[in-house]
N, C-alpha and C positions, 0 to 999 in steps of 0.2 A: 532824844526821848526814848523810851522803852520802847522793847517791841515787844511782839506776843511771840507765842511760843510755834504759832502758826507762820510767821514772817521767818524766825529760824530756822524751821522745816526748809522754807524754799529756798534761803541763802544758802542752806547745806547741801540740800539738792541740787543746784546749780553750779555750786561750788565742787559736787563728785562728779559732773556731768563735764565739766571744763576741765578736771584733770582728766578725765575721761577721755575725752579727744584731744586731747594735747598727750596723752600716753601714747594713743593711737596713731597719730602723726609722728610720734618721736617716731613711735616701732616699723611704721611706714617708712620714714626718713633713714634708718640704720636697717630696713632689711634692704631695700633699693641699694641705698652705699655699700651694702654685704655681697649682693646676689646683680648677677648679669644677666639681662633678660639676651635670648638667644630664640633665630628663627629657624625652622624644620617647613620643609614643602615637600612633597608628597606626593607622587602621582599612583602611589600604589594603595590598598587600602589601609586603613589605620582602627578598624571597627576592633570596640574594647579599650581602645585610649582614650581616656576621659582626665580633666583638669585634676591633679591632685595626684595623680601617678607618680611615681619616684622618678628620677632620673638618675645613671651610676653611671661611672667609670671606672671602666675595668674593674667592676666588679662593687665599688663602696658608691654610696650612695652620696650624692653634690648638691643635689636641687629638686625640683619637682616638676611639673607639668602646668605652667599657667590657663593655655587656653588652649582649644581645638576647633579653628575655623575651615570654614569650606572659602575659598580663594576660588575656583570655577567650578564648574563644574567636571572635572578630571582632576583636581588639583585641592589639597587638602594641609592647611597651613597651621604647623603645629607650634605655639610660642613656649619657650623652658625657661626655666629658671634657675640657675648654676652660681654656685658658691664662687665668688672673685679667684680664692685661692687653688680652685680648681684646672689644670693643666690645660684649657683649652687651647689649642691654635689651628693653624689654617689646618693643621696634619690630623684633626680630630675627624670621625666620619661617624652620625650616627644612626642609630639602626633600630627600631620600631621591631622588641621583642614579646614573644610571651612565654608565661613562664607557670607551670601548672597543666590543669587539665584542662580547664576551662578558659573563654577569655574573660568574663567576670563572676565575681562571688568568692566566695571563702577557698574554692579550691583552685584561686588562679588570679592573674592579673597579667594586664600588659602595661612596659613601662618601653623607656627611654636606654639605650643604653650606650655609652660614647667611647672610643678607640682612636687610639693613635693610626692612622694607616701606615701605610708600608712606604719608602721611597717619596716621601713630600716632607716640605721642609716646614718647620716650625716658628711660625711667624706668630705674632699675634693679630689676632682677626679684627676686623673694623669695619661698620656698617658704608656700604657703596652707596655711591650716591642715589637720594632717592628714595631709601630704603631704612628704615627708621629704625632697624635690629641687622647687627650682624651673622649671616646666613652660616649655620654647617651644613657639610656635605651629608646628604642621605643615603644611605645603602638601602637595598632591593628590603622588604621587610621578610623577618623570619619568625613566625607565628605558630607553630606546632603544637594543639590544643585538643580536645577532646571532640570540637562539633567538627575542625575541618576533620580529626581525621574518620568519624563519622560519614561525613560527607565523603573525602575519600574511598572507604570502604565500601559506601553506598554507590558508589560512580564501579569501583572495581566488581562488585558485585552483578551488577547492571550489565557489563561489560563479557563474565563470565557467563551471565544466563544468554546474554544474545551468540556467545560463543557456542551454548549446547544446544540452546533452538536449531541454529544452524546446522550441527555436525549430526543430531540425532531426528533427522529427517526422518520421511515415512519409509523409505527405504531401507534407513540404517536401523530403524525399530524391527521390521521384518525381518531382517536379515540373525538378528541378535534374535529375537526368538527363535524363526529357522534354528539358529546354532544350539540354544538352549535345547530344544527339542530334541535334535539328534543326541547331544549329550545327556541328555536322557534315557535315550536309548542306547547307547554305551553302557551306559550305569544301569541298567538292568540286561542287558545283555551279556555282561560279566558278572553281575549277581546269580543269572540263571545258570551260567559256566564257572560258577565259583569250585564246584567239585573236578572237573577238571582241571581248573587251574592249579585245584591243590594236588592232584595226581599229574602232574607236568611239574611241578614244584619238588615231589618226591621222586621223580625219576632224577631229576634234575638233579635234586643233592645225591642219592646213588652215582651216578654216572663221575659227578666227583669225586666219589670217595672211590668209585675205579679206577678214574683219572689219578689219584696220586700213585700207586707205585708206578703205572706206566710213567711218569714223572720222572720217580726217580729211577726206575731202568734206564731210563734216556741219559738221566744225567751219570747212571754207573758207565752207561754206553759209551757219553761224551769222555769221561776221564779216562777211560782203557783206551779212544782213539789217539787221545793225546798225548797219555803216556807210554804207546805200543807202540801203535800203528804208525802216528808221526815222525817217532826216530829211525822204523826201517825204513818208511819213504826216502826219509833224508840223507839216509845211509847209501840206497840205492840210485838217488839223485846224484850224492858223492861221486857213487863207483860209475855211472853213468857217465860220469864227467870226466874220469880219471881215465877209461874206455876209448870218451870221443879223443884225447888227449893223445890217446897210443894210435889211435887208428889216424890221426892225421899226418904222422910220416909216410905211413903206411900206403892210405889214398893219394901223396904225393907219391911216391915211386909208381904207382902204380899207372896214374897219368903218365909218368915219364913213359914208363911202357909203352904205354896207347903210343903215346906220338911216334915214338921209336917204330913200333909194328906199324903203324899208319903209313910212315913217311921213306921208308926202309926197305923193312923185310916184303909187305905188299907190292910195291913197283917188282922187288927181284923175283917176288912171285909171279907176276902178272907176266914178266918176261921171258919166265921158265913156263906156263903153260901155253906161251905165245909158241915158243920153240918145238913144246911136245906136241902141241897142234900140227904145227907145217913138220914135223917128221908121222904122226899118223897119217896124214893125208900123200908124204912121198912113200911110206909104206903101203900103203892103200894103193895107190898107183903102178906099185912095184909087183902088189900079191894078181894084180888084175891084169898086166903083163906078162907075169909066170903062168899065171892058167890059160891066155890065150897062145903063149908059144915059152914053153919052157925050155927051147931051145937058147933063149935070149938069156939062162944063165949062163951058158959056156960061150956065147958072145959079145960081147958089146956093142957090136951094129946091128941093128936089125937088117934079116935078111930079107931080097924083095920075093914074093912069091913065084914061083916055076909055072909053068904052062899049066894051065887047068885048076892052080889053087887057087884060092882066095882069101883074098885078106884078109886076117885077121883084125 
């Protein structure tokens, strides 16, 4: 039987609503069989990761960001979504970046980013029992953005003010004034002496400008010693030398001497005034016998004295 034009509406309608979902199931069924879902846990923060973020390797981009669940409270479970073709194995480690200034809006995002590690072997990964997605390894997150580093500079700041509270105590304020003040007084105490200083200034450059020829008299002085004076020294150093040179045969005979007279001529001496001795003293004897009896020249015996002399 005919229909109306209203019954075609809804067969058409029903009919773009069933290729509709049956598109949508293909695209379901071929992005599933395309893409590997993969699980992210977390114990460090992940704020700014939100569903729909890219996820790259080394740099190109594989998948996105399926979900962002909290798993405990400490514990933050993040699901990806990665292209089949994509290099993953056990050696992949990834790493919860940001990238910009901000963690969200126009001037920043955080994603996903995935690395081979260092020293782990390349297996392909398979979910453990239990566990309905296979787990990559997580590294520490590195998130360098415009609020932490706000916050940063807010904490450094912070940090510095408690550091000058401290060090610019009541003490140390006083003490800086003290200073200031005195230097104050310096600086007008040399302003009030500022004409002396420049009358010490002009003595100063005269006494220079007499300082240079005494300068150079010294240094006319230095070169006449060196070219005069030092060759006669040297000269007479020479003859000095050539002097001690002669006089040391000289001083050797001369010792020979000594010993000679020492050892010698002194004993023969000592033994000739031994002798001169004992003949003054038999002369002596002799003159002192003549004056009591001069007769005892023309004798040799002494005579004994006659009645009534006396001895001599």
């Amino acid at each position: 039987m005919p229909t109306s034009a209203e019954a075609r509406a809804r067969v058409l309608f029903a009919t773009f609503l069933l290729l509709l979902a049956g598109g949508g199931v293909a695209w379901w069924l071929f992005t599933a069989r395309a893409h590997t879902t993969y699980e992210l846990r977390s114990r460090d923060s992940v704020s700014g990761l939100i569903a729909g973020a890219p996820v790259e390797f080394h740099g190109v981009e594989v998948g996105k960001v399926a979900q962002v669940l909290l798993a405990d409270p400490r514990t933050a479970r993040v699901l990806i979504e990665v292209r089949k073709d994509a290099p993953v194995t056990s050696a992949t480690v990834a790493t919860v970046m940001g990238r910009g200034l901000a963690a969200r809006g126009f001037t920043g995002y955080v994603y996903v980013s995935l690395e081979d590690g260092p020293g782990a072997s390349g297996k392909p990964l398979v979910a453990l029992s239990g566990q309905p997605y296979p787990q990559i390894a997580l590294a520490p997150a590195q998130m360098v953005s415009i609020d932490t580093a706000v916050q940063q500079m807010n904490s450094n700041v912070q940090q510095v003010s408690t550091l000058l509270q401290s060090t610019f105590d009541a003490s140390t304020v006083a003490a800086m004034k003290e200073t200031m003040a005195s230097l104050d007084r310096v600086t007008r105490t040399l302003a009030a002496n500022s004409a002396r200083l420049e009358t010490i200034l002009a003595n100063a450059e005269k006494a220079s400008v007499q300082v240079q020829p005494l300068l150079q008299a010294s240094s006319a002085t230095v070169r006449t010693v060196q070219a005069q004076l030092l060759p006669q020294v040297r000269a007479m150093l020479q003859g000095a030398e050539q002097a001690g040179a002669r006089l040391e045969p000289l001083l050797a005979s001369s010792q020979d001497a000594v010993w000679s007279l020492q050892f010698q001529v002194l004993p023969q001496a000592e033994q000739a005034m031994g002798r001169l001795d004992h003949l003054s003293a038999t002369m002596d004897d002799a003159v002192t016998r003549f004056r009591s009896n001069p007769a005892s020249l023309l004798r040799r015996a002494a005579v004994a004295p006659g009645p009534g002399e006396v001895a001599q």
